[in-house]
C-alpha positions in Angstrom: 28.7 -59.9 39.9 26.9 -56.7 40.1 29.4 -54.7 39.6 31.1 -56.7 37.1 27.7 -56.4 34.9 27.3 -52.6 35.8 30.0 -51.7 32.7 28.0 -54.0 30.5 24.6 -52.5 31.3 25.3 -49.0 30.6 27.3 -49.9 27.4 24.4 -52.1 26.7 21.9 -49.2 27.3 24.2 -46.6 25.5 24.2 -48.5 22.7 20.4 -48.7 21.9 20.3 -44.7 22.8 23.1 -43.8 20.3 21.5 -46.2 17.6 18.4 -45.1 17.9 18.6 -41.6 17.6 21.3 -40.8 15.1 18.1 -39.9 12.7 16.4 -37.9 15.2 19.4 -36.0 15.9 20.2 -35.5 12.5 17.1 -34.0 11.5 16.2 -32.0 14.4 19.7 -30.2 13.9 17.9 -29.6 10.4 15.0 -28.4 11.5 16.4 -26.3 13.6 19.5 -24.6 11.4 16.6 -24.0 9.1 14.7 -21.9 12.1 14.5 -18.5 13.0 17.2 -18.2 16.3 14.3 -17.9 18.7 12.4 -21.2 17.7 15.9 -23.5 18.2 14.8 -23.9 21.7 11.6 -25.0 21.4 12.1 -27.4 18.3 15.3 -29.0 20.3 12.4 -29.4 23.4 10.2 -30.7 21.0 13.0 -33.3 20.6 13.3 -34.5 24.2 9.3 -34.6 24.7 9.4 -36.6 21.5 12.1 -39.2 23.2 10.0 -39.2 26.5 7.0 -40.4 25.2 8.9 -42.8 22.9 10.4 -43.8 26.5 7.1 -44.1 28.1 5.2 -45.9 26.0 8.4 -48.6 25.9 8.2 -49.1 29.8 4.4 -49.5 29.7 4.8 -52.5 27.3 7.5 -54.2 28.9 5.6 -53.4 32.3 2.2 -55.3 31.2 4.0 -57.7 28.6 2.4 -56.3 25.5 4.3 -57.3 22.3 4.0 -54.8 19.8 4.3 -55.7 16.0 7.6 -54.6 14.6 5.5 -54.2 10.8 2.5 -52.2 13.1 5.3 -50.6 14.6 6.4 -49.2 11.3 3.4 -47.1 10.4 4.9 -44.9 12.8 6.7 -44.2 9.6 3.9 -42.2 8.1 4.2 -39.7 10.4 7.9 -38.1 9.6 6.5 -39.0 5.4 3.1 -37.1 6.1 5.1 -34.3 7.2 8.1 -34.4 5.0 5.1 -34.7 1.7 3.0 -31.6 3.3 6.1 -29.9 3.2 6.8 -30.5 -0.4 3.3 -29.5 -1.5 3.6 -26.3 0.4 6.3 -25.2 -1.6 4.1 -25.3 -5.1 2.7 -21.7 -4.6 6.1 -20.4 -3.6 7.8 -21.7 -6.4 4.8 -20.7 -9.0 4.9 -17.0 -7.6 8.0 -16.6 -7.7 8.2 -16.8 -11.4 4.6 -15.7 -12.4 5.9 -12.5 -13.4 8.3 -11.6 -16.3 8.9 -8.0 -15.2 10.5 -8.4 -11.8 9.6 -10.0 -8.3 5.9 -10.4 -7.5 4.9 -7.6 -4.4 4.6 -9.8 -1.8 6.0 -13.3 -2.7 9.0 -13.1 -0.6 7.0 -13.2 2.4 4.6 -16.1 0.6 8.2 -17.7 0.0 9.1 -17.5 3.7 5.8 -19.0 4.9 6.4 -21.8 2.9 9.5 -22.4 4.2 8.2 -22.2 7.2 5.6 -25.1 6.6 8.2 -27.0 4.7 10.9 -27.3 7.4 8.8 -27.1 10.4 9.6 -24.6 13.3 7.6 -25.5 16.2 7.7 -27.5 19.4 4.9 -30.1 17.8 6.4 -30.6 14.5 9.3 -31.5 16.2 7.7 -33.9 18.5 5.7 -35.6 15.6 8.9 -36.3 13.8 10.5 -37.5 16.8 7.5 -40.0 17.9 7.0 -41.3 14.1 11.3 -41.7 13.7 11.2 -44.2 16.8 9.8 -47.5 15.6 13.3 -48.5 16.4 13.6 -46.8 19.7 10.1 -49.0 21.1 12.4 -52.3 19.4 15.1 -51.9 21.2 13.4 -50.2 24.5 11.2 -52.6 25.4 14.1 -55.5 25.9 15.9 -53.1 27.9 12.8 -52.6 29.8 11.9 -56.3 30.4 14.9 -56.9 32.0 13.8 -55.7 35.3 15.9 -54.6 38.6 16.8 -51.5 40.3 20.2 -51.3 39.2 18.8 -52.1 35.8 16.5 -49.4 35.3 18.6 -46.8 37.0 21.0 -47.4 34.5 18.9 -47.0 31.7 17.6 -43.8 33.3 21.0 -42.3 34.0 22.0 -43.2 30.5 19.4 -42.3 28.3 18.8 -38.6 30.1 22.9 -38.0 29.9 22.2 -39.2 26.1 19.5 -36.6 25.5 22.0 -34.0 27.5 24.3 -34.6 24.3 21.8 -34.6 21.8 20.1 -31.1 23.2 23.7 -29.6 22.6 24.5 -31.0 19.5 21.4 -30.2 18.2 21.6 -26.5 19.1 25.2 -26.1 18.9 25.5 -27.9 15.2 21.7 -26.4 14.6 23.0 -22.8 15.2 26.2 -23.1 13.6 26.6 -20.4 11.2 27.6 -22.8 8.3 24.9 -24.9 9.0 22.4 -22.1 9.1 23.9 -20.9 5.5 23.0 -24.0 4.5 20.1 -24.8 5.3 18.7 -20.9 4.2 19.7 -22.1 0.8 18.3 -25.6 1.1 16.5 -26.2 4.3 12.9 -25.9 2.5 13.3 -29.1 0.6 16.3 -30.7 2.4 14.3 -30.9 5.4 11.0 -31.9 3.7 13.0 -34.7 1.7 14.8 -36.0 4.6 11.3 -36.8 6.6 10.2 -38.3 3.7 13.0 -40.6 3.3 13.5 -41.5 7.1 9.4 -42.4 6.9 10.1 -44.6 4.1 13.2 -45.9 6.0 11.3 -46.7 9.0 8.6 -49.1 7.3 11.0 -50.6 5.4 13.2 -51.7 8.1 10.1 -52.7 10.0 8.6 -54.9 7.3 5.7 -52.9 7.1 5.0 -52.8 3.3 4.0 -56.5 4.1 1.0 -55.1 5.3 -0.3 -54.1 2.1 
């Protein structure tokens, strides 16, 4: 019986890693298309300490029995939307130097342009962690069963799984991330795609969570 239910517990486990994570994937490949070369590493780390925490704090609650609210949950939300509205207000003085002047390109606002991007998008090892920790309200859903479950076999399973998942999403997100196509992209649009996207994935998150009930 054991190893009969062995298949079913690693597609079981598989399938609350690859549902759970399609948004983080998504827009850490974002965030990291829109990043200079050297940063892809540590935003794609920033990814997998994200997940570990996310992984932690599951196990704790299933260890001691504590039930978290899935609309509490949802205020995790706020964090990606936090970020993603920062992001958007940062581009205001970029945009409004860029055409203060009517005889050619302000001396110095390509530079002001770049650092906005760079606040907008997020390049760093913490931004990506933030994003990664406020997208999983549905990762601490579907964790915590998994983790109540109990045995061995059980939680090796999970382990094995979820650390060949993060594998896969480490090399998607650097090799779609670095693509040149994507990095094209993401020059052009990355400033606000990326901004946008957080907001709408915080949104997302509370909705799904019923946490506007809150209010």
């Amino acid at each position: 019986m054991a190893a009969a239910g062995l298949p079913a517990d690693f597609g079981i486990a598989a399938a609350a890693f690859i549902g759970t994570n399609i948004d983080n994937t998504l827009v850490t490949m974002a965030m990291v298309a829109g990043a200079p070369l050297e940063r892809a590493h540590r935003i794609a780390a920033g990814q997998v300490v994200g997940f570990i925490i996310l992984v932690a704090v599951a196990a704790t609650a299933a260890a001691v029995l504590y039930e978290f609210s899935a609309a509490v949950v949802g205020l995790l939300g706020l964090v990606p939307l936090a970020i993603g509205v920062k992001g958007l207000v940062g581009l205001r003085p970029a945009a409004a130097s860029a055409g203060s002047g009517d005889a050619g390109p302000v001396p110095g606002s390509r530079a002001r342009r770049s650092k906005a991007a760079d606040r907008a998008v997020g390049r760093s090892l913490t931004a990506a962690v933030l994003v990664t920790i406020g997208a999983g309200g549905d990762n601490l859903a579907a964790y915590i069963p998994l983790f109540r479950v109990g045995g061995t076999t059980n939680l090796l399973t999970i382990v094995v799984v979820f650390a060949l998942g993060e594998v896969a999403v480490t090399a998607a997100v650097l090799g779609g991330g670095r693509h040149p196509r994507a990095r094209a992209v993401m020059l052009r649009l990355g400033a606000v795609a990326v901004p946008v996207l957080l907001c709408a994935i915080g949104v997302l998150v509370m909705v799904q969570a019923g946490t506007f009930s809150l209010l």
